[in-house]
C-alpha positions as a Markdown table, in Angstrom:
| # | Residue | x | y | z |
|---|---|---|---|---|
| 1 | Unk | 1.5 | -102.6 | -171.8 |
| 2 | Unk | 1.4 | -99.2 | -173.4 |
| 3 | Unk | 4.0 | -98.8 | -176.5 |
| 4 | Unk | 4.8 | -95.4 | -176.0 |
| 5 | Unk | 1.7 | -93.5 | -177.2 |
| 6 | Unk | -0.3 | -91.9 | -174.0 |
| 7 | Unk | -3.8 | -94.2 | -173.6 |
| 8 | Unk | -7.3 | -92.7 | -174.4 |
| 9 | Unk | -8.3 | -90.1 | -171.3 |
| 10 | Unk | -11.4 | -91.4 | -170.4 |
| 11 | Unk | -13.2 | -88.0 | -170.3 |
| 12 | Unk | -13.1 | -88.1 | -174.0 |
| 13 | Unk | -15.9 | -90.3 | -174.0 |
| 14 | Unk | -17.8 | -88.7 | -171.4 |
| 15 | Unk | -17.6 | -85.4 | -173.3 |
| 16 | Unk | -20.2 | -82.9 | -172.2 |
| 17 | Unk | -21.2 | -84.7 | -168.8 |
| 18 | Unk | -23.1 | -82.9 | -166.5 |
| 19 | Unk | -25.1 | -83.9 | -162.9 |
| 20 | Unk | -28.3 | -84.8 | -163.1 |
| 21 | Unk | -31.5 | -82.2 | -162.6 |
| 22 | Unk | -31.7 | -81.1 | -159.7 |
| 23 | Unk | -35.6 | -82.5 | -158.3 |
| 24 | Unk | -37.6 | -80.3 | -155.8 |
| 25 | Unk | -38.9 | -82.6 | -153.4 |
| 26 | Unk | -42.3 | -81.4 | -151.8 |
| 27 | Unk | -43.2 | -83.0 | -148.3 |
| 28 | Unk | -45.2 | -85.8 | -148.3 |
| 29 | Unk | -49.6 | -85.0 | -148.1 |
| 30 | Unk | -50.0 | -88.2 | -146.0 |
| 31 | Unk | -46.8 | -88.4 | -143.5 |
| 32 | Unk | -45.2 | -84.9 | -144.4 |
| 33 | Unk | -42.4 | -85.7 | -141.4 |
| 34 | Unk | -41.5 | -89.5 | -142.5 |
| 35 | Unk | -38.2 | -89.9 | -144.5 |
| 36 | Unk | -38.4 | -91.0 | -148.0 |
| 37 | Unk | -38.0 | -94.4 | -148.7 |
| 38 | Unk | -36.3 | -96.0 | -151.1 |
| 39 | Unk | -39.1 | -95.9 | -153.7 |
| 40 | Unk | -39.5 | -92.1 | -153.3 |
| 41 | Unk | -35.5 | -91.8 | -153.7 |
| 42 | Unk | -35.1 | -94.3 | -157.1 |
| 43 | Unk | -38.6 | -92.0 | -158.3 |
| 44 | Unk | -36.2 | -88.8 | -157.3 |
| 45 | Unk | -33.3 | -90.5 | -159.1 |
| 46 | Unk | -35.9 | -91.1 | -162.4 |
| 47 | Unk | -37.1 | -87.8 | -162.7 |
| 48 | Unk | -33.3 | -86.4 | -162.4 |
| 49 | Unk | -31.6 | -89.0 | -164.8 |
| 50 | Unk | -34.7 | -87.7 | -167.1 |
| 51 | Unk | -34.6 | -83.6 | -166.9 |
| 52 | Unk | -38.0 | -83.5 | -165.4 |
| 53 | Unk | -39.7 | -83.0 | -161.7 |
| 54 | Unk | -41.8 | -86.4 | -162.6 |
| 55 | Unk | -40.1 | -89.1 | -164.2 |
| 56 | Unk | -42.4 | -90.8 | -167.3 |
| 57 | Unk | -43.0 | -93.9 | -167.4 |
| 58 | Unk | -40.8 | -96.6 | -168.5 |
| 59 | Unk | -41.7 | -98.1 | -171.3 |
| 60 | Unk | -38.4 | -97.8 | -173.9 |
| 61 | Unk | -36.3 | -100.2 | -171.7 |
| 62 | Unk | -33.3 | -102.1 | -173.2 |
| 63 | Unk | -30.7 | -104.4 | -172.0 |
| 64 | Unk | -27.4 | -104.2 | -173.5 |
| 65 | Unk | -25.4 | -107.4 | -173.0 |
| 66 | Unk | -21.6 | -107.5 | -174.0 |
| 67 | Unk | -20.5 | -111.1 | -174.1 |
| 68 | Unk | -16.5 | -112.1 | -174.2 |
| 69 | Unk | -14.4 | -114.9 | -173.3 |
| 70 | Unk | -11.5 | -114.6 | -170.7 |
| 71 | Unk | -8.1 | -116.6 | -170.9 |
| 72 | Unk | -7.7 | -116.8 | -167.4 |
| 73 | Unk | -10.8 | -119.7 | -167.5 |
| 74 | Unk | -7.9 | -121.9 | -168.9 |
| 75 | Unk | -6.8 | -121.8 | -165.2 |
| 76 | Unk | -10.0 | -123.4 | -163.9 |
| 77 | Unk | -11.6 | -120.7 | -162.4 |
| 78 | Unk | -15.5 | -121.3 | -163.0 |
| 79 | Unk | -17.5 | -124.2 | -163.2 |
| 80 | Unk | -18.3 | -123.7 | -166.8 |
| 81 | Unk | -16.2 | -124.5 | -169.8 |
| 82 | Unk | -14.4 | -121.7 | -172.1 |
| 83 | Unk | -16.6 | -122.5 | -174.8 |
| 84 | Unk | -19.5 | -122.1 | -172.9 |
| 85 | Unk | -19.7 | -118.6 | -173.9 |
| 86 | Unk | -20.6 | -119.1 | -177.7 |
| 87 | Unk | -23.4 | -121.0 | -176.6 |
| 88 | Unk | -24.7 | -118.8 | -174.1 |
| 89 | Unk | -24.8 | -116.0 | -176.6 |
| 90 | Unk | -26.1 | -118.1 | -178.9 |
| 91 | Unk | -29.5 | -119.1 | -176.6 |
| 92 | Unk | -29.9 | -115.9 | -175.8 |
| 93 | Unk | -29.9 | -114.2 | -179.5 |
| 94 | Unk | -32.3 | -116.7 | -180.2 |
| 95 | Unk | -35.0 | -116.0 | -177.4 |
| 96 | Unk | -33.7 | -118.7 | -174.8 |
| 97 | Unk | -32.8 | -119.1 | -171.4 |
| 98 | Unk | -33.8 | -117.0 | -168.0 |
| 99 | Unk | -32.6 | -113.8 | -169.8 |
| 100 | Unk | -34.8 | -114.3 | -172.5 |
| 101 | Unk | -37.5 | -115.2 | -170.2 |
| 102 | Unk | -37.2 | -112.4 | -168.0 |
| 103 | Unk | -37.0 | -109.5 | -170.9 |
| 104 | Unk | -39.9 | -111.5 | -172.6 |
| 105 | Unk | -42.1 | -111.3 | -169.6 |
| 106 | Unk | -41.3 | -107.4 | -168.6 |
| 107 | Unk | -41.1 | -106.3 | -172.0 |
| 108 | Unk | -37.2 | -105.0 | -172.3 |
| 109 | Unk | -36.0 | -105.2 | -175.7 |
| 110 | Unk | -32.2 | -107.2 | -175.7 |
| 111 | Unk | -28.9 | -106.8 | -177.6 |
| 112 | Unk | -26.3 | -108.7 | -177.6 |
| 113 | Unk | -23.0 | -108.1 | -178.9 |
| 114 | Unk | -20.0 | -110.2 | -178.8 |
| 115 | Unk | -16.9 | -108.2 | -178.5 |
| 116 | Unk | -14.5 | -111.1 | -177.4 |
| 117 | Unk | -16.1 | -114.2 | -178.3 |
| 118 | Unk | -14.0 | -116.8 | -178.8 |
| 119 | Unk | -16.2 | -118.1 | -181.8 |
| 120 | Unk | -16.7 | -116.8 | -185.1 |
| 121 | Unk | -20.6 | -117.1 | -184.2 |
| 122 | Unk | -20.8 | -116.6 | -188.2 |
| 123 | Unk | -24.6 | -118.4 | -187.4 |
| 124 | Unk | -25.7 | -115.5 | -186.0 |
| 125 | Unk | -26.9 | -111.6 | -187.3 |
| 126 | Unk | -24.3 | -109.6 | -188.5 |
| 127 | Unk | -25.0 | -107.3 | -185.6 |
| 128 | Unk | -23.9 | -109.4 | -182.5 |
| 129 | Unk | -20.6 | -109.3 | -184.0 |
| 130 | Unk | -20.4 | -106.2 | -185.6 |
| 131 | Unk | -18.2 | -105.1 | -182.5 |
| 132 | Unk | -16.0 | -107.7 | -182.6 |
| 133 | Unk | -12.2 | -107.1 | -181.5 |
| 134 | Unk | -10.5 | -110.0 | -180.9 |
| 135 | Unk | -11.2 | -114.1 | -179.7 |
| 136 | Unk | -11.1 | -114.0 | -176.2 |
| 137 | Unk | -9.0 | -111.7 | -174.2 |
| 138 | Unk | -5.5 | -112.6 | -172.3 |
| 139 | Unk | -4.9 | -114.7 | -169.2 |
| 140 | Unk | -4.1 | -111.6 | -166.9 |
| 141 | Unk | -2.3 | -114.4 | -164.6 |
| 142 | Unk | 0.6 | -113.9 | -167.0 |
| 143 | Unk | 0.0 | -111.6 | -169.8 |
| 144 | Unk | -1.7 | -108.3 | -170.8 |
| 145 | Unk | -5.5 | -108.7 | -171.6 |
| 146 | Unk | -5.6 | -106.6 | -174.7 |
| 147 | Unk | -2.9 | -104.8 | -176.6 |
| 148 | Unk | -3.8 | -100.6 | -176.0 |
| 149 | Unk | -5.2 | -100.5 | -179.2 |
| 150 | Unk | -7.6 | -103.1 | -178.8 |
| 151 | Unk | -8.7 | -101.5 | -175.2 |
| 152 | Unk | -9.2 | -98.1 | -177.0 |
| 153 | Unk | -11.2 | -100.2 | -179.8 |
| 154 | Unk | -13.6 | -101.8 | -177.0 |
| 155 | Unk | -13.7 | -98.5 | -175.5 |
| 156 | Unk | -15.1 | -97.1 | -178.4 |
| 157 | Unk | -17.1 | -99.6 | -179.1 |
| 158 | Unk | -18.6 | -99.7 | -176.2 |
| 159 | Unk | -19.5 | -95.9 | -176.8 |
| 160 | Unk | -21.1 | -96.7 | -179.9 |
| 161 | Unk | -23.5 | -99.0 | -178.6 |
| 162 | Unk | -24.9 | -96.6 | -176.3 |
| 163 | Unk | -25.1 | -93.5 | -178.8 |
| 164 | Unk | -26.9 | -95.8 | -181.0 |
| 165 | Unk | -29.8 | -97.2 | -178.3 |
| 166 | Unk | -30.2 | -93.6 | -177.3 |
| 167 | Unk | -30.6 | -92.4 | -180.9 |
| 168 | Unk | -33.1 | -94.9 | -181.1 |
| 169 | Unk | -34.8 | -93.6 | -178.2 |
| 170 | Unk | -34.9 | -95.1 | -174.8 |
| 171 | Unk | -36.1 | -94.2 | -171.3 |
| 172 | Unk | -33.9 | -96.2 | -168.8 |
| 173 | Unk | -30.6 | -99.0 | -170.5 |
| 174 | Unk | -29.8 | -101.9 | -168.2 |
| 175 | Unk | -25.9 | -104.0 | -168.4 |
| 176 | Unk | -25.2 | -107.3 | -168.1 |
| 177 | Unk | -22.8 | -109.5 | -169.4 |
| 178 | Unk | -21.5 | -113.0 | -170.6 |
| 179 | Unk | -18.6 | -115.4 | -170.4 |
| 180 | Unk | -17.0 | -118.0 | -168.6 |
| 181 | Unk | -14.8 | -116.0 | -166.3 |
| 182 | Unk | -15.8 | -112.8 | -165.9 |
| 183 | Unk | -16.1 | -112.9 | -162.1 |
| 184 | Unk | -12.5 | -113.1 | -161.8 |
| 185 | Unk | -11.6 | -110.2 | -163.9 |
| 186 | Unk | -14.2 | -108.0 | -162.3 |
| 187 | Unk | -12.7 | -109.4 | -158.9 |
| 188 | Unk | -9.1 | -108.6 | -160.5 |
| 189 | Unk | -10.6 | -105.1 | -161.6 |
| 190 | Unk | -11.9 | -103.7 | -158.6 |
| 191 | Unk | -9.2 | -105.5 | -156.1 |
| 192 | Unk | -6.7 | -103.1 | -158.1 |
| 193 | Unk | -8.8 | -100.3 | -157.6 |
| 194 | Unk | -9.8 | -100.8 | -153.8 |
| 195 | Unk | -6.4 | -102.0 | -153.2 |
| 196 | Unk | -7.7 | -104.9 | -151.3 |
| 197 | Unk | -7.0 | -108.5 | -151.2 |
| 198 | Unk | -7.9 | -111.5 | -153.5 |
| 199 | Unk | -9.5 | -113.0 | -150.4 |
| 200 | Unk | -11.6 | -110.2 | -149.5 |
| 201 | Unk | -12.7 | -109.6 | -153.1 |
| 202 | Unk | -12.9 | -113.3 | -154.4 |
| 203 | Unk | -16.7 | -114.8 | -154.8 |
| 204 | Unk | -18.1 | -118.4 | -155.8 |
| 205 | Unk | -19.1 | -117.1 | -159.4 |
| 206 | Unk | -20.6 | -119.6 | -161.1 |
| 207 | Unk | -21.2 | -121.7 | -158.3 |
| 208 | Unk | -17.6 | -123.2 | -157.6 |
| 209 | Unk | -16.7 | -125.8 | -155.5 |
| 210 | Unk | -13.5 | -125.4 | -152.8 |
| 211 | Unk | -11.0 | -126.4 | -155.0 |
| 212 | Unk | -12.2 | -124.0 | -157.1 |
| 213 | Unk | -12.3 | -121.4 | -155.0 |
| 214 | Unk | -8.8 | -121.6 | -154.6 |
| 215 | Unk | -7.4 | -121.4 | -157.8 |
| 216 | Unk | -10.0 | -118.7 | -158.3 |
| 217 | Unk | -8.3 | -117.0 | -155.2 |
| 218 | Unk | -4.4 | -117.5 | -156.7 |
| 219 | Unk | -5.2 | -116.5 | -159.9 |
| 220 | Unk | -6.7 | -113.0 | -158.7 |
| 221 | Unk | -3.7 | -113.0 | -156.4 |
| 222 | Unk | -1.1 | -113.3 | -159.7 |
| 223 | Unk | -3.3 | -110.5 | -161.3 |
| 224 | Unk | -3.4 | -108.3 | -158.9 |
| 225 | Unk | 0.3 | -108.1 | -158.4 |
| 226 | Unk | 0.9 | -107.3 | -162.5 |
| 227 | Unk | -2.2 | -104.6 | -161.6 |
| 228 | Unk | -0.6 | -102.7 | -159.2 |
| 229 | Unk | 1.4 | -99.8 | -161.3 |
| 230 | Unk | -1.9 | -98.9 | -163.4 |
| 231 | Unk | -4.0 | -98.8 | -160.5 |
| 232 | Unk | -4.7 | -95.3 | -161.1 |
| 233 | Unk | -4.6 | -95.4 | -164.9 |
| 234 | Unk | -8.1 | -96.6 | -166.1 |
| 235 | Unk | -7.5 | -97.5 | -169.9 |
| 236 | Unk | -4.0 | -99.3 | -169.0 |
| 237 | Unk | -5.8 | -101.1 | -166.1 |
| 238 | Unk | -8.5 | -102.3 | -168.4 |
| 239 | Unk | -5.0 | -103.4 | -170.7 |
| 240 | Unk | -3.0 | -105.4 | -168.4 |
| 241 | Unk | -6.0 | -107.3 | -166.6 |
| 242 | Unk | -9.3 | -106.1 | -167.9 |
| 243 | Unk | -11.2 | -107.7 | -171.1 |
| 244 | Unk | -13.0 | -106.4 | -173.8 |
| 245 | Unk | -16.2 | -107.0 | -172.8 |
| 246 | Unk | -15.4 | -105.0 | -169.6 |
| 247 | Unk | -13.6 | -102.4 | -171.7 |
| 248 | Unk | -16.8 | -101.8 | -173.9 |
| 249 | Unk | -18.7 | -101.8 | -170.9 |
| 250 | Unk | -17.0 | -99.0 | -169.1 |
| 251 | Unk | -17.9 | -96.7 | -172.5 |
| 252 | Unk | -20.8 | -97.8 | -172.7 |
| 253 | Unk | -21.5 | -96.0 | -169.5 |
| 254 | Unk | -19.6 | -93.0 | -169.8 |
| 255 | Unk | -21.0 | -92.5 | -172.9 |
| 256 | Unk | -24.7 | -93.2 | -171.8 |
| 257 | Unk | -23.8 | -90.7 | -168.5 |
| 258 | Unk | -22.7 | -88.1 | -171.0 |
| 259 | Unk | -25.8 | -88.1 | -173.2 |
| 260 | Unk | -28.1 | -88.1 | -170.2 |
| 261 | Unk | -29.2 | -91.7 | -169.6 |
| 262 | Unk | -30.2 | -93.7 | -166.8 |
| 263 | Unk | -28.3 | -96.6 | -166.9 |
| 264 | Unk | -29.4 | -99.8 | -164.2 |
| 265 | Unk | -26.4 | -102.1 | -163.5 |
| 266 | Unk | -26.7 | -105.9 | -163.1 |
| 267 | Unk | -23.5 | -107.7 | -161.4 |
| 268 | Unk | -20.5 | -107.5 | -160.3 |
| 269 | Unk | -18.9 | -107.7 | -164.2 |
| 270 | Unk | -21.0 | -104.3 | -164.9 |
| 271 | Unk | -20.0 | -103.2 | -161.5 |
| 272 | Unk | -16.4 | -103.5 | -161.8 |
| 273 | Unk | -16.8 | -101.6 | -165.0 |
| 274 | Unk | -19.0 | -98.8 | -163.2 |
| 275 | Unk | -16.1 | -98.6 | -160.5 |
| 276 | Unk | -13.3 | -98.4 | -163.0 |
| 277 | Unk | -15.2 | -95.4 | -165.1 |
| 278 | Unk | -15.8 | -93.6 | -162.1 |
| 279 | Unk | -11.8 | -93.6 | -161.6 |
| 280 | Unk | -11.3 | -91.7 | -164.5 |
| 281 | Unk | -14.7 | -89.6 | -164.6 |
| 282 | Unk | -15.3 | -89.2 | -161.0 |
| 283 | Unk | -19.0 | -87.8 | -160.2 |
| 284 | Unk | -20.4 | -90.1 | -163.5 |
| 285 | Unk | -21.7 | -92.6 | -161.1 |
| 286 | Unk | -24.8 | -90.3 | -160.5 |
| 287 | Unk | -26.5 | -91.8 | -163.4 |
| 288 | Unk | -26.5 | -95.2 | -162.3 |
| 289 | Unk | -28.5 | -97.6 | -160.7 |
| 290 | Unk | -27.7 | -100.9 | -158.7 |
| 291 | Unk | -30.1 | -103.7 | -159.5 |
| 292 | Unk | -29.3 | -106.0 | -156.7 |
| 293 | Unk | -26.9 | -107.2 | -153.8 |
| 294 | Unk | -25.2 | -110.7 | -154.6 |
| 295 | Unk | -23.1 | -113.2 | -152.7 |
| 296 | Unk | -19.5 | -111.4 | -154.8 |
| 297 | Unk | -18.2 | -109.8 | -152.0 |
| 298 | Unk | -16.2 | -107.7 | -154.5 |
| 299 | Unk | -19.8 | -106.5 | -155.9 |
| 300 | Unk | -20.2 | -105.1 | -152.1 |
| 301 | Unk | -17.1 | -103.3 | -152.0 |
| 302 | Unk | -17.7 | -101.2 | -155.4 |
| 303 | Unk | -21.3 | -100.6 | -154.2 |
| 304 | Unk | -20.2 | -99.0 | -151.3 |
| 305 | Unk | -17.3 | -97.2 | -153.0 |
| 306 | Unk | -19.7 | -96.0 | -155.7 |
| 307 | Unk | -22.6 | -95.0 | -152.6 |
| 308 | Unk | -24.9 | -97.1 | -154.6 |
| 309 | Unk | -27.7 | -98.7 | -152.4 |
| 310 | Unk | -28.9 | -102.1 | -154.3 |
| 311 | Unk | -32.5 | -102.0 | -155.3 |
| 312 | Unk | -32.9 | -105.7 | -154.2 |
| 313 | Unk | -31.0 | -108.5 | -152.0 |
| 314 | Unk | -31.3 | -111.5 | -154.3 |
| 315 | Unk | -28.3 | -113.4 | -153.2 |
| 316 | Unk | -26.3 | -115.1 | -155.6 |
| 317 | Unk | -27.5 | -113.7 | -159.1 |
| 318 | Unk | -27.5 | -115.7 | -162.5 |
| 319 | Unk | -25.4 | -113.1 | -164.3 |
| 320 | Unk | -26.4 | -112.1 | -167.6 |
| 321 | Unk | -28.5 | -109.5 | -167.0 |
| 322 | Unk | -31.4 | -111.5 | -164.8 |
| 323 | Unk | -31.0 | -109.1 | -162.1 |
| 324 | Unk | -31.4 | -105.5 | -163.9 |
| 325 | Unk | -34.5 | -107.5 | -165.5 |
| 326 | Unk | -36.1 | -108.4 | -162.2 |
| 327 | Unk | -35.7 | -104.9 | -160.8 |
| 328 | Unk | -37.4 | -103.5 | -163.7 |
| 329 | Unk | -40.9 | -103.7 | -162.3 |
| 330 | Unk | -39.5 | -102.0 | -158.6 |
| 331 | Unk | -38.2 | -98.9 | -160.9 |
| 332 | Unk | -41.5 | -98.6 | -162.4 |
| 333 | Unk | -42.9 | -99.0 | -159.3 |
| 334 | Unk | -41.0 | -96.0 | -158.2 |
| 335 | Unk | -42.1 | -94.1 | -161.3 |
| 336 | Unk | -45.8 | -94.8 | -160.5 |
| 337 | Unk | -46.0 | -93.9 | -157.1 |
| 338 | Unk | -43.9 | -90.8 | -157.3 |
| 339 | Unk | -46.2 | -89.4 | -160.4 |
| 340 | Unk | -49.4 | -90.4 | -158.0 |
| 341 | Unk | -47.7 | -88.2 | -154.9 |
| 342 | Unk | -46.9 | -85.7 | -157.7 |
| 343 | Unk | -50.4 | -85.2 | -158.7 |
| 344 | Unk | -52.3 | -85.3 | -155.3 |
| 345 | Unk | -49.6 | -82.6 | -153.7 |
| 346 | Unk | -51.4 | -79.2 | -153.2 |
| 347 | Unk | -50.5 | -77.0 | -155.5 |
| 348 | Unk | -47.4 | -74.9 | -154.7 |
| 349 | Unk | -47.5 | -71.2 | -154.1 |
| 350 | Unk | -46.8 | -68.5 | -156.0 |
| 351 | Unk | -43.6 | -66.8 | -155.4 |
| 352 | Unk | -44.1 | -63.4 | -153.8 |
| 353 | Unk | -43.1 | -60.3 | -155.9 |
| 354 | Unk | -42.1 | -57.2 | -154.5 |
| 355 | Unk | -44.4 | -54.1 | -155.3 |
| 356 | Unk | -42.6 | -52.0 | -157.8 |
| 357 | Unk | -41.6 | -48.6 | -156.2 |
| 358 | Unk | -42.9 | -45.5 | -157.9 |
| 359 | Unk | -40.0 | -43.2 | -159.0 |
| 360 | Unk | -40.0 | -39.4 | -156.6 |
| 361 | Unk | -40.8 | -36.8 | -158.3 |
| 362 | Unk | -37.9 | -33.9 | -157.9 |
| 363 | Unk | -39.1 | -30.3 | -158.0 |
| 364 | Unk | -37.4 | -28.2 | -160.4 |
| 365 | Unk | -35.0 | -25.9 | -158.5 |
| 366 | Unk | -35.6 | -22.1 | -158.8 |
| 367 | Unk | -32.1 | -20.1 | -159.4 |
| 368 | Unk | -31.5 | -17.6 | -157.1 |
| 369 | Unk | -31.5 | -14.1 | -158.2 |
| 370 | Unk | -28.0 | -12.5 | -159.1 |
| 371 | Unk | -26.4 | -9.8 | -156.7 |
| 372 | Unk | -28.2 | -6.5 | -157.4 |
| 373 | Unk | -31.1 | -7.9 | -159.1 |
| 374 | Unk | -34.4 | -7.2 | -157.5 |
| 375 | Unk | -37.4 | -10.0 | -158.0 |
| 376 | Unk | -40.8 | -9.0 | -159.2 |
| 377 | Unk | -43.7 | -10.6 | -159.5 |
| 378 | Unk | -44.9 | -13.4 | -162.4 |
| 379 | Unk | -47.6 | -14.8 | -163.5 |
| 380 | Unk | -47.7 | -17.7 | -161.6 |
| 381 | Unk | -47.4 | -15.1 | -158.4 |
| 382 | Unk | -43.4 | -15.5 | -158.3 |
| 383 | Unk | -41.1 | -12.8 | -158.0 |
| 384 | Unk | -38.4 | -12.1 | -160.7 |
| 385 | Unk | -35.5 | -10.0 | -160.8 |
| 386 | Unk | -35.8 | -6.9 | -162.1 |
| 387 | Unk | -32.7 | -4.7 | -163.5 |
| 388 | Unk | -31.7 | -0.8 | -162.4 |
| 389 | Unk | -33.3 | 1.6 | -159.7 |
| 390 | Unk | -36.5 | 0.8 | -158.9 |
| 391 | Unk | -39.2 | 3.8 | -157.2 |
| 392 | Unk | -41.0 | 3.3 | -154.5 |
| 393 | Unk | -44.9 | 3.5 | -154.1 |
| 394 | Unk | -47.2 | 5.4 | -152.5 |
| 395 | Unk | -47.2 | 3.3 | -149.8 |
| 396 | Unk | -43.4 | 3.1 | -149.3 |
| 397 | Unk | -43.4 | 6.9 | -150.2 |
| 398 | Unk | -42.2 | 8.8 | -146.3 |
| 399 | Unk | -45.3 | 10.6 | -145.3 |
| 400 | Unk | -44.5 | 14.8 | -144.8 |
């Protein structure tokens, strides 16, 4: 719990967030009256995360993996082991396994940093762990996840991994995430922010059996309950049942929403982290993406909380970022055909301008002629006035 020193608003990292462009949206040439499909809304959504009418084309695309064990996988909650984590991160760093496959075959760059490892990983670059903040993070059953400092750290951390991919230059960054029980906080995350129940949150993870299932189910139900006061205090949530790895991953999107990034979200881990930045930045969700619908029901709930429609219904996802990679191609997909509807569109009119009025000319006013003052004639043919008596001609003259 906190010790007394007010946790780290949220909006600081989202500093200078804004909505995304607003994109004109011409009718259709071919079926003007049809709604837009999906497709025509994710090449709307492009071209607004980008600042432009037509999105470019994707081809700076990178998958940022934050990797951290979980205490409460002591409780035998996933069909993996605890250390299975090290390993993961380890085949994954080194080009192996269906992450590595997919990002190899659509050509995403991958980083992976281990913020909660519990490993020294000492084999690996110095970069995976270069965010480091503790060896694994706390079983939320009974105890706090992080201390506050350490949630501020990963929040920060977080942060600095997206400021440094954008620097870098990038069109679109994808999530995912690894370690053995990350399904369960996520479940524990967003149960606390939906206020719903374990049952209606909990999901089969890694592929667990019954008995699984039900510890799964208890040990989301013990969580909850410590949860339950911070519900509406995001950095304290992330605290007392979060992780690290969840923690970095919430700034790592506030901080990519803030500098203008599109930002495509894999499972239910990056999910539960979208949902829980949202609480404390509402509207940030507007820059990001769903890759896919899974089996986690808890994945469902946040979707709909967050309005965000799932690119693809793939059923129970591998995690790790297999899902972002696969909707890859449908995003530039989008991209393509909306720059092809872009450029065969007739060419908008000109906006109307109205004529310019001419300004009215005002005739000089002529001062009238003071009492006793007689007008005679000018140059122009005018009469002026004339001072003292004046004789009449012969004309005026009385006749005798």
């Amino acid at each position: 719990m906190s010790d007394g020193q007010p946790p780290l608003n949220l909006r600081e990292l989202a500093e200078g967030l804004s909505s995304p462009h607003q994109v004109s949206t011409p009718p259709r040439v071919d079926a003007p009256l049809l709604a837009a499909s999906h497709l025509e809304v994710l090449g709307r959504w492009l071209a607004a995360t980008s600042d432009r009418e037509v999105a470019a084309p994707l081809e700076r695309v990178r998958l940022v993996v934050f990797a951290g064990d979980h205490g409460v996988a002591a409780a035998g909650v996933s069909r993996l082991a605890p250390g299975a984590t090290a390993a993961a991160v380890r085949a994954l760093v080194g080009g192996r396994g269906p992450t590595a496959g997919l990002a190899a075959l659509h050509g995403v760059g991958v980083a992976v940093h281990a913020v909660a490892v519990d490993d020294d990983l000492a084999d690996l670059p110095a970069a995976v762990t270069a965010h480091a903040v503790r060896r694994g993070s706390g079983d939320v059953r009974v105890e706090d996840a992080l201390t506050l400092e350490q949630t501020e750290t990963a929040l920060r951390a977080g942060a600095a991994v997206a400021d440094a991919e954008i620097d870098a230059g990038v069109d679109l960054l994808a999530l995912g995430d690894l370690g053995v029980g990350g399904t369960t906080v996520a479940a524990v995350l967003i149960a606390a922010c939906l206020r719903k129940g374990p049952v209606e949150v909990v999901g089969r993870g890694s592929g667990v059996d019954d008995a699984t299932w039900m510890r799964k189910t208890a040990t989301i139900r013990d969580a909850a309950r410590r949860s339950r006061r911070h519900a509406t205090r995001p950095t304290l949530l992330l605290q007392t049942v979060g992780s690290a790895d969840t923690a970095a991953a919430v700034g790592f999107l506030l901080r990519a929403a803030a500098r203008r990034t599109p930002v495509l979200l894999d499972g239910v881990v990056s999910v539960a982290a979208a949902l829980v930045a949202s609480r404390g930045v509402p509207g940030v969700e507007s820059w990001w993406a769903l890759a896919s619908r899974s089996a986690e029901p808890a994945l469902a709930l946040a979707a709909d909380r967050l309005k965000l429609e799932p690119l693809l219904d793939l059923g129970a996802g591998r995690g790790g970022g297999t899902a972002a990679l696969t909707a890859v191609p449908v995003l530039r997909a989008a991209q393509v055909l909306a720059a092809s509807d872009a450029a065969d569109a007739p060419p908008r009119p000109e906006p109307e301008t109205e004529p310019i009025a001419e300004p009215e000319t005002v005739a000089e006013a002529v001062p009238e002629p003071e009492a006793g003052a007689v007008a005679e004639p000018s140059q122009a043919g005018a009469v002026a006035p004339v001072d003292g008596p004046v004789e009449p001609t012969a004309d005026e003259r009385p006749s005798t």
